[in-house]
C-alpha positions, -999 to +999 in steps of 0.1 A: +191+029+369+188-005+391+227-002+401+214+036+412+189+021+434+205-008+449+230+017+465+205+034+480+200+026+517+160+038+519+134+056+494+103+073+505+070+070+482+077+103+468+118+097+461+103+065+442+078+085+422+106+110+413+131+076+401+097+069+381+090+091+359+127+098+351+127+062+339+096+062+318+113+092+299+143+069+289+140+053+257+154+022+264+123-003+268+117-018+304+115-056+298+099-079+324+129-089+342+141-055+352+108-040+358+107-075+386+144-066+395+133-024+400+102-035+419+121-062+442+149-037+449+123-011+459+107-030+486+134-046+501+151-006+503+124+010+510+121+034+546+101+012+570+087+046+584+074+058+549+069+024+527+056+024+489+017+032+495-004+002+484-021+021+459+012+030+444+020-005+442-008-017+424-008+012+399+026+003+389+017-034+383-014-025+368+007+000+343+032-028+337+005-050+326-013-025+303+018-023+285+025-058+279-010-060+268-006-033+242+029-051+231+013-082+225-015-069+211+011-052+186+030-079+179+001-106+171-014-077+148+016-070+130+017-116+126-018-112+108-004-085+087+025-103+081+005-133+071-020-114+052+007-099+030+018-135+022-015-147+013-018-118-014+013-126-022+004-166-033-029-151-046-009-124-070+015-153-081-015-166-098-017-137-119+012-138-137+007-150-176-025-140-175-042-106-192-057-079-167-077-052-179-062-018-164-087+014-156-066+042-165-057+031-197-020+026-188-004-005-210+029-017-225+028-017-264+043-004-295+066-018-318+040-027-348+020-046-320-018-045-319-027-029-283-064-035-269-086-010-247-126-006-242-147+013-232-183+016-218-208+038-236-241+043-220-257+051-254-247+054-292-220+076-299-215+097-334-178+089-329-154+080-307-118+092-309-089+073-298-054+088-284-023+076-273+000+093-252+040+086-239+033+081-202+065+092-196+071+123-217+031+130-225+036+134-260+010+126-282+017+093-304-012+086-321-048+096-326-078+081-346-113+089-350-128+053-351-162+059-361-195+056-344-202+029-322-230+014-301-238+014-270-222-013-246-187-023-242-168-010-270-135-023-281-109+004-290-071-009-306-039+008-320-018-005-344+015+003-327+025+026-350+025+067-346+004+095-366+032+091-395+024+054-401+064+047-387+066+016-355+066+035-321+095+020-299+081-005-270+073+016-238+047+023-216+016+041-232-013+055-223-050+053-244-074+079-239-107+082-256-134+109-265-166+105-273-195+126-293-229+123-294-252+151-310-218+176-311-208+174-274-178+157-269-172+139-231-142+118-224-145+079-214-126+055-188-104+034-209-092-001-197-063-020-213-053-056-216-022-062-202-001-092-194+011-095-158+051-107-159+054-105-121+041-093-092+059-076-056+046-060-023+046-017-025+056-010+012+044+025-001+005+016-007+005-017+012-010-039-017+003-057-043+018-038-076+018-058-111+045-060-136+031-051-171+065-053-187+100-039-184+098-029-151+061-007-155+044-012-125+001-008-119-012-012-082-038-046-081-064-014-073-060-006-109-071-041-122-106-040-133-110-075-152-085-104-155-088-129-181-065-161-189 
């Protein structure tokens, strides 16, 4: 485009406008140095009898300047991003070792191991039944009626073990619970203890994602207590 202009012997205002717009619709980016090399080139060729009006002039250096303005803008936002994610980053590393409890219910357990949840009941409840699915296949492993409880936080467990008393294999689970009072039956958010074994940035949601074990992955979003 510049070797286009410099063999040009004169351009009117309108011949100029033309080479314009065909440039903006290229999609190689204008830097700073050619847009100085296009503009110099244009005055020095330019027809004396029918120069580059004035107002032309300063819209185009106007225009250049809004765009720089909007790349820098860019660029120093996408810094504090940048920064941002590492700060989360530091923060998450802190997490790991320690137990989070996980709305949702979603927890690694099995193998004859004692798995935590609770629950929240805003009054006393005739019974509250526990249930624990496969969260990958969402078959039902286990399922226990726990007896009544009182209101407040409520602590639910499962013994590891499915509805035939035999050791489920380790895997990611998932706890449910229902709860009855006076014969209806409404269910309640579960949250599960987990331990965090490492944390790394979701491009995807743009926060952090913990490790609960074996590669099983929660979003910090999910994280509704943590605990040492």
């Amino acid at each position: 485009m510049i070797d286009t202009l410099t063999a040009s012997s004169f351009l009117t205002t309108e011949q100029y406008s033309k080479q314009q717009d065909t440039s903006m619709a290229v999609e190689e980016e204008l830097g700073r140095d050619a847009f100085l090399t296009l503009l110099t080139t244009q005055l020095t060729n330019q027809s004396p009898l029918d120069p580059m009006d004035n107002e032309a002039f300063v819209a185009q250096l106007a225009q250049f300047s809004q765009v720089e303005g909007i790349k820098g803008m860019q660029t120093s936002l996408e810094d504090m991003v940048s920064g941002m994610r590492q700060d989360q980053m530091m923060s998450g590393a802190n997490l790991v070792g320690k137990k989070v409890a996980i709305e949702g219910g979603t927890f690694f357990g099995g193998n004859g191991q004692t798995s935590q949840g609770s629950i929240n009941l805003l009054e006393n409840a005739d019974s509250v039944v526990v249930s624990v699915y496969d969260s990958q296949t969402g078959d039902l492993i286990f399922r226990e009626d726990q007896g009544g409880k009182p209101s407040g936080a409520t602590a639910l467990h499962w013994d590891g073990r499915n509805m035939e008393g035999e050791i489920a294999p380790s895997g990611s689970y998932v706890m449910t619970a229902s709860v009855t009072k006076d014969g209806q039956a409404q269910t309640a958010v579960v949250s599960t203890l987990a331990e965090v074994k490492s944390v790394k940035w979701d491009p995807q949601t743009q926060q952090l994602s913990l490790e609960i074990g074996n590669g099983i992955y929660v979003p910090l979003s999910a994280v509704a207590r943590i605990s040492g």
